[in-house]
C-alpha positions, -999 to +999 in steps of 0.1 A: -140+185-244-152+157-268-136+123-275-132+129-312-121+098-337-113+105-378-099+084-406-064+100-420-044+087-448-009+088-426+007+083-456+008+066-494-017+033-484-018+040-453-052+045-436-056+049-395-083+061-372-070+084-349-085+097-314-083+128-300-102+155-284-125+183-296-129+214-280-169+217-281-165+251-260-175+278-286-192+268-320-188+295-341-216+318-360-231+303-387-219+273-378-230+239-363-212+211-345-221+180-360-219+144-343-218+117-378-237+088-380-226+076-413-201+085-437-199+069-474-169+062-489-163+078-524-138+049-538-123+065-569-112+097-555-104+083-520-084+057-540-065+088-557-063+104-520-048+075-506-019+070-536-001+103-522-007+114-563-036+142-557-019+172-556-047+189-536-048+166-512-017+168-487-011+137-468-018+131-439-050+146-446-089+134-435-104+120-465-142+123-469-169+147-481-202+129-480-224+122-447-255+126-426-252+136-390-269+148-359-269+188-345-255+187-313-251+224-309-252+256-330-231+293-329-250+327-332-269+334-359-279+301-369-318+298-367-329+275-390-314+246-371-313+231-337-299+202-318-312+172-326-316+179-361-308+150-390-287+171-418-268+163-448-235+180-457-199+179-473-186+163-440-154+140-436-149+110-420-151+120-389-169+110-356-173+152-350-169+187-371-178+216-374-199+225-405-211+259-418-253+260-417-257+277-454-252+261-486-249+222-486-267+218-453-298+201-459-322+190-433-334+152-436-370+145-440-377+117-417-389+090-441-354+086-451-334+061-435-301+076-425-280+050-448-293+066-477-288+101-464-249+104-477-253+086-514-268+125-522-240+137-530-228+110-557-260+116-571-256+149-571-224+145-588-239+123-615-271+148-620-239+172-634-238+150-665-272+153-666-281+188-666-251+191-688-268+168-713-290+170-744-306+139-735-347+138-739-373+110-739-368+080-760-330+086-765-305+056-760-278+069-734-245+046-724-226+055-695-190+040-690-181+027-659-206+014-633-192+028-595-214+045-577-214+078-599-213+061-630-246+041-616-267+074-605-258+091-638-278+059-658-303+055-631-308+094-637-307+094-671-334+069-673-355+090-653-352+112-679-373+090-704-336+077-722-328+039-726-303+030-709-272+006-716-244+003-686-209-006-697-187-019-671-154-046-673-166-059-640-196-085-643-207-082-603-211-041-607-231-048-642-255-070-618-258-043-598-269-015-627-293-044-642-308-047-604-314-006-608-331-001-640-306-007-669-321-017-701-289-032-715-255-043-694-223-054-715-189-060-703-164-046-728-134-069-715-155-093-730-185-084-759-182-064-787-194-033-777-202-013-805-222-043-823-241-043-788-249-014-794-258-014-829-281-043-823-301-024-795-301+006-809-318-002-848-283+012-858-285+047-844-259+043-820-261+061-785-270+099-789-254+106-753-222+092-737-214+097-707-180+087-697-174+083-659-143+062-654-121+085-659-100+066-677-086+080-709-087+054-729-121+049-725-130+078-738-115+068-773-130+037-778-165+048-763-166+075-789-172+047-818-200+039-800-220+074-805-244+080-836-242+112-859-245+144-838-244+126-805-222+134-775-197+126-752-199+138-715-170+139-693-183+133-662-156+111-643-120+127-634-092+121-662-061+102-643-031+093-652-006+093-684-017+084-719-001+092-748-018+082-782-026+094-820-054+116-814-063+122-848-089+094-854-106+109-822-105+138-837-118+127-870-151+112-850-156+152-834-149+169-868-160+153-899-195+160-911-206+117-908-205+118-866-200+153-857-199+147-816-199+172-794-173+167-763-188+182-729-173+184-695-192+174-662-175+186-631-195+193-601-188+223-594-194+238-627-226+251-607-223+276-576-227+261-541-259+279-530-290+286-547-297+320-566-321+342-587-295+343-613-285+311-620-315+282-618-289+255-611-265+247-577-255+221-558-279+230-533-308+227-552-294+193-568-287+177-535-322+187-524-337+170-557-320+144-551-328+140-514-368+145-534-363+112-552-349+093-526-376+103-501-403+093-531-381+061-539-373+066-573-338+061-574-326+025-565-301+023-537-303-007-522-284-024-544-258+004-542-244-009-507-217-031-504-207-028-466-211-009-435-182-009-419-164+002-382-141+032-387-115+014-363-114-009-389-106+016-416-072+002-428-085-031-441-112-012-455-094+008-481-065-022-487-097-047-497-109-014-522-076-011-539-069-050-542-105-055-551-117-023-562-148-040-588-159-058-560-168-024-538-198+002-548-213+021-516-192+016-478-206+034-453-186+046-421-209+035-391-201+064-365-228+052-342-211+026-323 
């Protein structure tokens, strides 16, 4: 038996670390025991974890699904991986589990430093908006919303030859996007957006938006901001009531003078493992993405606000929803 530890939500805003032990006895085929060594926290869905108001997510329940860890063992049938092993998967936070060895199961090429390792898969998230795209070289491309997704999808979207322009209401995350490539940064709780815009632009507008707050009313001012035949990509999760008149919205989609195209972004939209039939997955993603971060072309640096103790988990999350701006990429340090 192991001395396990994990992070549950006990209830609405209430985060504990909990100890207890894990049967290591029999792994099961296929599968691999993993022992974390960090975990990254993914603050917007977490947050909506930790309200009690995602229906998918029962409370208590063990938030997570991003981290790098060490093999310890493996079951039958599992050949490609040994102990000792540095991988990248969908795991919780969580000192060990139990993960399955196909799919998103990556092994870690050792250049990469293992705080990197779990900021794959909000990369791999962002690459969604991406690939669901129209966007080519020399385009101008705005992305709403500068967390950590909203941050890969411009830093990717650059590396697709597009300009760049980060919008954000928080000035320390625009610092952050202007320390990782952005050609523009505004605030739109303070500048006029859309004349920002227009400026940088020559008076084209942005031929791409991608909209990752998740925040409907974002959506519908964002979409003044796109020129004729542009579009609008949903890449963050909608939340939360709204209730307006649609019909101007409606009017920028329809009428022959802006004619946008509206586009959803979900990750899963793709299948988990790779296959003849389909050229995209999330496995072949996350191992792009793992590509660019071993060759340094995306910026993370920047990205990480904190490594922090799980036993100190509670304070963790109450400073992210009292100060939620303030917090891009937390890392769960299962090492100590």
């Amino acid at each position: 038996m192991l001395d396990n530890k994990k992070i549950v939500f006990e209830k609405p805003w209430e985060a504990r670390l909990r100890r207890e032990a894990f049967d290591d006895g029999t792994v099961p085929a296929g599968e691999a025991l993993l022992r974390k060594i960090y975990s990254l926290v993914s603050t917007g869905t977490e947050l909506a974890c930790l309200s009690g108001n995602e229906g998918w997510f029962p409370l208590p329940g063990v938030p997570g699904y991003s981290c790098v860890g060490e093999v310890v063992k493996t079951g039958t049938g599992v050949k490609d991986f040994v102990p000792g092993d540095r991988v990248f998967c969908y795991g919780n936070h969580s000192l060990y589990e139990l993960a399955p060895v196909s799919g998103i199961f990556l092994r870690v090429p050792q250049e990469i430093d293992s705080r990197w390792v779990p900021f794959v898969r909000m990369a791999s998230i962002a690459a969604t908006a991406v690939r669901a795209s129209n966007i080519e070289w020399g385009d101008y491309v705005a992305v709403t919303g500068q967390g950590l997704v909203g941050n890969m999808a411009m830093q990717l979207a650059k590396l697709q030859g597009a300009q760049v322009i980060a919008v954000d209401i928080a000035d320390s995350r625009l610092r952050v996007s202007e320390k990782c490539g952005a050609d523009l940064v505004i605030n739109s709780s303070k500048e006029k957006v859309a004349e920002k815009i227009k400026s940088f632009t020559n008076g084209d507008m942005v031929s791409t938006l991608i909209e990752a707050t998740g925040v409907p009313p974002s959506a519908e001012k964002a979409v003044e901001w796109i020129g004729q035949n542009g579009e609008m990509i949903f890449l963050g999760s909608p939340r939360g009531k709204y209730e307006t008149d649609v019909t101007p919205f409606l009017n920028k989609i329809h009428l022959a003078g802006f004619n946008v195209t509206l586009k959803g972004a979900h990750e899963w939209r793709y299948p988990v493992a790779k296959t003849p039939f389909v050229k995209h997955s999330l496995e072949r993603n996350s191992a792009l993405i793992m590509a660019l971060i071993r060759r340094k072309k995306l910026v993370l640096e920047p990205l990480l606000t904190e490594i922090a103790d799980p036993d100190n988990c509670f304070n963790v999350y109450t400073h992210l929803k009292n100060k939620k701006e303030t917090c891009m990429g937390i890392l769960f340090d299962w090492t100590k």
